[in-house]
Residue frames as a rotation matrix with the C-alpha (Angstrom) as fourth column:
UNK 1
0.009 0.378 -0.926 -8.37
-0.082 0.923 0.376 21.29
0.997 0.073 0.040 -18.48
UNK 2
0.738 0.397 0.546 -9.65
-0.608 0.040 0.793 20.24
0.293 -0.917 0.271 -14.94
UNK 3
-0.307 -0.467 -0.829 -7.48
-0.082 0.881 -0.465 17.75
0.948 -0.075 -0.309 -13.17
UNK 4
0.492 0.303 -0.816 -8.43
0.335 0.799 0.499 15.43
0.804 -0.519 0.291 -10.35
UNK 5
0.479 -0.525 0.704 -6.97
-0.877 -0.258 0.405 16.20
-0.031 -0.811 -0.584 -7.11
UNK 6
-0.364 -0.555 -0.748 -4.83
-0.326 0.828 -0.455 13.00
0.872 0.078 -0.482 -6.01
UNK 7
-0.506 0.188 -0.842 -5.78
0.831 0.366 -0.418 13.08
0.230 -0.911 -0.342 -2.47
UNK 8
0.093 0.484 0.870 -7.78
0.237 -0.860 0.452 15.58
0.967 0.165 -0.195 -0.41
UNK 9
-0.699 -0.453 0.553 -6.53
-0.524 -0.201 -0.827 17.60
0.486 -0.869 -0.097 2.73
UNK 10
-0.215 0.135 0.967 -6.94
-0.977 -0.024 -0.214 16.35
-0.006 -0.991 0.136 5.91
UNK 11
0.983 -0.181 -0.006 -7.05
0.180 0.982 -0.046 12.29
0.014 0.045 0.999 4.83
UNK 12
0.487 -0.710 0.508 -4.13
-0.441 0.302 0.845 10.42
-0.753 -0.636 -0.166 5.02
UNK 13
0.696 -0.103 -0.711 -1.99
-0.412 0.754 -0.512 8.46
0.589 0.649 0.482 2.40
UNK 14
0.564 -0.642 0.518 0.34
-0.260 0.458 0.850 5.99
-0.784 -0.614 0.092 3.47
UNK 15
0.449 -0.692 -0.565 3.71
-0.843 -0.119 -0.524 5.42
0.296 0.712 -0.637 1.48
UNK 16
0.834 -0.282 0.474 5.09
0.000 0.859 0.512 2.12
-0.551 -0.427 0.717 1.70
UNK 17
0.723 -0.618 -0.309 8.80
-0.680 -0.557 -0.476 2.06
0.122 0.555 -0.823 0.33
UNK 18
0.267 -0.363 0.893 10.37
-0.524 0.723 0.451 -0.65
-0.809 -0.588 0.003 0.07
UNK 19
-0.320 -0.921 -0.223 12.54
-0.896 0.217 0.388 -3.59
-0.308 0.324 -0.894 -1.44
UNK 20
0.861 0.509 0.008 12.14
-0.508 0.861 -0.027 -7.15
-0.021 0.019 1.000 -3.17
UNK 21
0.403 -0.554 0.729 14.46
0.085 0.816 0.572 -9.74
-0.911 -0.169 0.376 -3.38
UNK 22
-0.294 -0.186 -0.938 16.62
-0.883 -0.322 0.341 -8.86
-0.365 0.928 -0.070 -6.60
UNK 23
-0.998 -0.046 -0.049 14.96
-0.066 0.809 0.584 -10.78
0.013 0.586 -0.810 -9.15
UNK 24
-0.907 0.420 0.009 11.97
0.373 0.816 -0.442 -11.11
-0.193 -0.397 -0.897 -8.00
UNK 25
-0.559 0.577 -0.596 9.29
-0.247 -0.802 -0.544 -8.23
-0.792 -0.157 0.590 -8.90
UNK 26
-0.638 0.531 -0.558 7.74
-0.598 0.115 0.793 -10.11
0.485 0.840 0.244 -11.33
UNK 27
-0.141 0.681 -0.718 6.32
0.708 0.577 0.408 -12.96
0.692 -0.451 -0.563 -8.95
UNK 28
-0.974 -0.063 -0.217 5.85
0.175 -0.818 -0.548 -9.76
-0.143 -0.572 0.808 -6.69
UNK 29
-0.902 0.372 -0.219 4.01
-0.389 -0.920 0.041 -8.44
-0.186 0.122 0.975 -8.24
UNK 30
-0.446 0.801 -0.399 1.63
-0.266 0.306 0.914 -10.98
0.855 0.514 0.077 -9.53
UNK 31
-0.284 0.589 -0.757 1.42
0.785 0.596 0.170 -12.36
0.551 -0.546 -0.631 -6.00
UNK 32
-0.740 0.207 -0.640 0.10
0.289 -0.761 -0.581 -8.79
-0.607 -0.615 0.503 -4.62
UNK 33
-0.451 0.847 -0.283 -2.46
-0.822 -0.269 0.502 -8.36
0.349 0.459 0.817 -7.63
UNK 34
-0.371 0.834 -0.407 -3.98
0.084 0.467 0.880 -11.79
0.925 0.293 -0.244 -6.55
UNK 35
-0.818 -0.229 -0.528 -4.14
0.487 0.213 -0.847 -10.72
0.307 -0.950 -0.063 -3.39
UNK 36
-0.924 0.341 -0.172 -5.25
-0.310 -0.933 -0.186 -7.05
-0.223 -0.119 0.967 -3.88
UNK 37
-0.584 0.791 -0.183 -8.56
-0.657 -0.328 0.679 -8.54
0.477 0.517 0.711 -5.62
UNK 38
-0.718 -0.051 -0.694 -8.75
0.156 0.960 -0.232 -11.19
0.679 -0.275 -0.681 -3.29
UNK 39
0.680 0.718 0.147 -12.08
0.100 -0.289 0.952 -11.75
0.726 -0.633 -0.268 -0.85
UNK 40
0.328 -0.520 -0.788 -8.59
0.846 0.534 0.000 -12.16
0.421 -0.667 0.615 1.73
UNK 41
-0.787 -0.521 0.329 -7.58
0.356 -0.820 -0.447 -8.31
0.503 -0.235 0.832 1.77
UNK 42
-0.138 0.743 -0.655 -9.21
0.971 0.232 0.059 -6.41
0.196 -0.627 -0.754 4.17
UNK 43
-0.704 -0.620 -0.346 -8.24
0.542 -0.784 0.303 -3.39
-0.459 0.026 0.888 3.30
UNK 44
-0.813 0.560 -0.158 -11.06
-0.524 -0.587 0.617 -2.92
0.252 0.585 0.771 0.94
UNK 45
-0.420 0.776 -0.470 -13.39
0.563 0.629 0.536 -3.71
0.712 -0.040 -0.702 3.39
UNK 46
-0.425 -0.145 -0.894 -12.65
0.789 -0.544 -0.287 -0.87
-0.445 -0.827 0.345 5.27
UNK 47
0.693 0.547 0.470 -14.98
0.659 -0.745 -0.105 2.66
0.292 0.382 -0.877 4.62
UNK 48
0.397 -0.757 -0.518 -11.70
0.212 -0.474 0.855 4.41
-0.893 -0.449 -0.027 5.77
UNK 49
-0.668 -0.703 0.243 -10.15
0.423 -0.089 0.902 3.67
-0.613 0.705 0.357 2.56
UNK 50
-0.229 0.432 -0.872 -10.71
-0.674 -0.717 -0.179 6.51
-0.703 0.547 0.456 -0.05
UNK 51
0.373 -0.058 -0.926 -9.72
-0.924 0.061 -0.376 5.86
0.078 0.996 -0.030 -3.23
UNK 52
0.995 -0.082 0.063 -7.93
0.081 0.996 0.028 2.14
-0.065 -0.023 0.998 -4.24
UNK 53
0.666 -0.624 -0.408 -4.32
-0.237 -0.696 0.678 2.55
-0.707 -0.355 -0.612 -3.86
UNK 54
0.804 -0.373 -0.463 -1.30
-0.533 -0.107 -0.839 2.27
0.264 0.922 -0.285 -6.37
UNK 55
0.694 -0.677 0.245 1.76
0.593 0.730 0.339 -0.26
-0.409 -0.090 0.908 -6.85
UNK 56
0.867 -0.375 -0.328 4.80
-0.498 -0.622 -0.605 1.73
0.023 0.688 -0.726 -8.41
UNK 57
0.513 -0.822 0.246 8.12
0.789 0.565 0.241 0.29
-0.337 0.071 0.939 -9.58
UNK 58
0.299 -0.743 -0.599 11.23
-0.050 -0.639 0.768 2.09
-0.953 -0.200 -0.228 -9.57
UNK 59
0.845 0.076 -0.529 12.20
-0.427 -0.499 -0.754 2.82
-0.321 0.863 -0.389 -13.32
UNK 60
0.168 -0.903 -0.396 15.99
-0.797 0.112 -0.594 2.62
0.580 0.416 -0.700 -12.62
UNK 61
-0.816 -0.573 0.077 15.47
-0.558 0.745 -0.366 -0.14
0.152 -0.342 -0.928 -10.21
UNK 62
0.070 0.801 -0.595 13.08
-0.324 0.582 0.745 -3.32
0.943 0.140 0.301 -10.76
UNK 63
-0.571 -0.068 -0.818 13.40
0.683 0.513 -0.520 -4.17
0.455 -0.856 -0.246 -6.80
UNK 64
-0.937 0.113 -0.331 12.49
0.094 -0.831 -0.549 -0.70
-0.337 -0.545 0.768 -5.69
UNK 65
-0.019 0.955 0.296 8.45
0.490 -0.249 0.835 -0.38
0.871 0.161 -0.464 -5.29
UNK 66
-0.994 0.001 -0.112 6.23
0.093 -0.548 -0.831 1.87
-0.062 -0.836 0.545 -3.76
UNK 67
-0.464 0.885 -0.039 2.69
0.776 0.427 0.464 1.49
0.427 0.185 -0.885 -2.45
UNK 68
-0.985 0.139 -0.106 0.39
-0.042 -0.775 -0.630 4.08
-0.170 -0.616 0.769 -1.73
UNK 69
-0.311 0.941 -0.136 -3.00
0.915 0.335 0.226 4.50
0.258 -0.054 -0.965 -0.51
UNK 70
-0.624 0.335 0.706 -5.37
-0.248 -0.942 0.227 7.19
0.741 -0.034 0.671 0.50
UNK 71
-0.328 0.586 -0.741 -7.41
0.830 0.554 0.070 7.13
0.452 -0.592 -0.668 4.02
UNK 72
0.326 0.630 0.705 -9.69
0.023 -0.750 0.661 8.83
0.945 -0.199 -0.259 5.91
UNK 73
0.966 0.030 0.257 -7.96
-0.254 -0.072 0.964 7.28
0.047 -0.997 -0.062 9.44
UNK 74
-0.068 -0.940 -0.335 -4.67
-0.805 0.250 -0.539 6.17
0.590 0.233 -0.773 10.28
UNK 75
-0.603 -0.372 0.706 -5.79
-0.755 0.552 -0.354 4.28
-0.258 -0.747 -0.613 13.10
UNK 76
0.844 0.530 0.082 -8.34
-0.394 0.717 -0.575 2.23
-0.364 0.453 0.814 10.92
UNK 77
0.445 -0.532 -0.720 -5.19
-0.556 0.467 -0.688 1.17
0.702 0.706 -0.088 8.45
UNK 78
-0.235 -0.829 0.507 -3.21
-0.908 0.001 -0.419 0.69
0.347 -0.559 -0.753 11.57
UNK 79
0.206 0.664 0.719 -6.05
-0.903 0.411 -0.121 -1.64
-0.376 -0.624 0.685 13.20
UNK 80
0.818 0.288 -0.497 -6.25
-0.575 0.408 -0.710 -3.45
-0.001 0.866 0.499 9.95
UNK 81
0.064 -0.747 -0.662 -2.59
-0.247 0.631 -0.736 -4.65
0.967 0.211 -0.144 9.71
UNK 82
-0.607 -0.561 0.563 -2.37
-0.791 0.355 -0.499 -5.49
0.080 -0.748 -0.659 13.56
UNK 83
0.217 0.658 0.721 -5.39
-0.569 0.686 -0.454 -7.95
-0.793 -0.312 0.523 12.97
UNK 84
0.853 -0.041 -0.520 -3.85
-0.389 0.615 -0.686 -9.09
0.348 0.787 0.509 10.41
UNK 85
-0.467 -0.853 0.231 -0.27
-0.679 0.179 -0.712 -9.68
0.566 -0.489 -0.663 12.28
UNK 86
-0.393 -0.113 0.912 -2.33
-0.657 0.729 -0.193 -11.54
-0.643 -0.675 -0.361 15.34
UNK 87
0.653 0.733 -0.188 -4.47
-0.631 0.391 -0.670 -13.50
-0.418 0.556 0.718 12.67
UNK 88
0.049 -0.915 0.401 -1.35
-0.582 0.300 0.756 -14.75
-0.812 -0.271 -0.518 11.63
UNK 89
0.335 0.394 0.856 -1.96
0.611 0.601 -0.516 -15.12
-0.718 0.695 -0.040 8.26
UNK 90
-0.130 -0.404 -0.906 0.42
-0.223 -0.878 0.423 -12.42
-0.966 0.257 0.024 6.15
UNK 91
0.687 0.462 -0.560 -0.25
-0.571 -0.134 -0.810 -12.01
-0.449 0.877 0.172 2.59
UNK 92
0.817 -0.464 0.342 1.52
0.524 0.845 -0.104 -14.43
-0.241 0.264 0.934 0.14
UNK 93
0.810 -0.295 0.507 3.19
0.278 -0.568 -0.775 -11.44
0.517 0.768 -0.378 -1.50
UNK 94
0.707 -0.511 0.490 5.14
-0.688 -0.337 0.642 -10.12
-0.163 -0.791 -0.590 1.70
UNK 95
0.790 -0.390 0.474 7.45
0.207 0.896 0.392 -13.49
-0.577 -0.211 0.789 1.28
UNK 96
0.477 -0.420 0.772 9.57
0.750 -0.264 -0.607 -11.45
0.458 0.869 0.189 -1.76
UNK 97
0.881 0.063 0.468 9.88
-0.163 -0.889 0.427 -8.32
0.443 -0.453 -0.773 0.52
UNK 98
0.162 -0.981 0.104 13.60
0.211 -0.068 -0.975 -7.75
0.964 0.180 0.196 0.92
UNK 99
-0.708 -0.635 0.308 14.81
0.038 -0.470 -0.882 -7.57
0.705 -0.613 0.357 4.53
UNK 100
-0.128 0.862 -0.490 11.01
0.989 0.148 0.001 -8.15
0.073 -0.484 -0.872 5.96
UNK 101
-0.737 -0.130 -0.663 10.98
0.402 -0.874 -0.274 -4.29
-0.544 -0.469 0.696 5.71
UNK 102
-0.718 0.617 0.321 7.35
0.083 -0.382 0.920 -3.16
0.691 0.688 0.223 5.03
UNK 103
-0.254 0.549 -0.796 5.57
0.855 -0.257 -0.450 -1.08
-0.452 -0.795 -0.405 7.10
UNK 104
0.267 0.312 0.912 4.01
0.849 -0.524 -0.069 2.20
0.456 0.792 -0.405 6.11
UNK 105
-0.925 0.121 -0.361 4.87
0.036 -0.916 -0.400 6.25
-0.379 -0.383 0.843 6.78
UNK 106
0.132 0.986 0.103 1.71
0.991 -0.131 -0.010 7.93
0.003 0.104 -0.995 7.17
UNK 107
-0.981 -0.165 0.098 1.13
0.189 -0.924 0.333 11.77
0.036 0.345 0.938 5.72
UNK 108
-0.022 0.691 -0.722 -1.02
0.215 -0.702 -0.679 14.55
-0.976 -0.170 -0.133 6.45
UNK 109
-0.017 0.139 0.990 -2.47
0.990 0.144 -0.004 15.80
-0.143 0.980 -0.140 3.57
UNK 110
-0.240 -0.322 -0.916 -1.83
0.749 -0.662 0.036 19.43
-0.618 -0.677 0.400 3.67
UNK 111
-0.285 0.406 -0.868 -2.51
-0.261 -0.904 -0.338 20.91
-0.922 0.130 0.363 0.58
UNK 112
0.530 0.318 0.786 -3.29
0.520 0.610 -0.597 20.34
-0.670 0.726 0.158 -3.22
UNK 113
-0.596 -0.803 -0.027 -1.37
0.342 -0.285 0.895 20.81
-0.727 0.524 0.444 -6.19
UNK 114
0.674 0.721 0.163 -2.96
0.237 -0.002 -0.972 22.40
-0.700 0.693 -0.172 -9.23
């Protein structure tokens, strides 16, 4: 059987890793899906972004999520959240975010898995 690549070399993903508020990853989450589909994200307004990116929750811990994304730039994603920062308008969702501590590592895609 074929399988999909996940990403493809030489784009970027960003990993976001990070904490809610204990308790809270249910209203988390919903308030980051109405965002994500929201006309308000700009993210998916951007031809940088590949693919749409992924929410994960930590199995052994409901606080513990990771977001990842696929791009073609880093400095498009980068732009993106500093015009959002001077705009001064942060997603509702960010308000759950443990410790204010959500920012992204960025990765080289280097090779594929098969």
């Amino acid at each position: 059987m074929a399988l999909e690549k996940l990403a493809q070399v030489g784009h970027m993903v960003h990993v976001y890793d990070f904490r809610v508020s204990p308790g809270t990853g249910e209203a988390f989450i919903r308030a980051f899906d109405e965002y994500d589909v929201s006309a308000d994200n700009p993210m998916h307004k951007s031809a940088a972004q590949v693919k749409d990116g992924v929410l994960c929750r930590d199995y052994d811990d409901p606080d513990h999520f990771y977001l990842i994304g696929e791009w073609t730039s880093v400095e498009e994603h980068r732009a993106i959240l500093r015009d959002l920062v001077a705009k001064g308008k942060p997603p509702a969702f960010l308000k759950y975010i443990a410790n204010n501590e959500f920012s992204p590592r960025y990765t080289e895609v280097v090779a594929p898995t098969y």
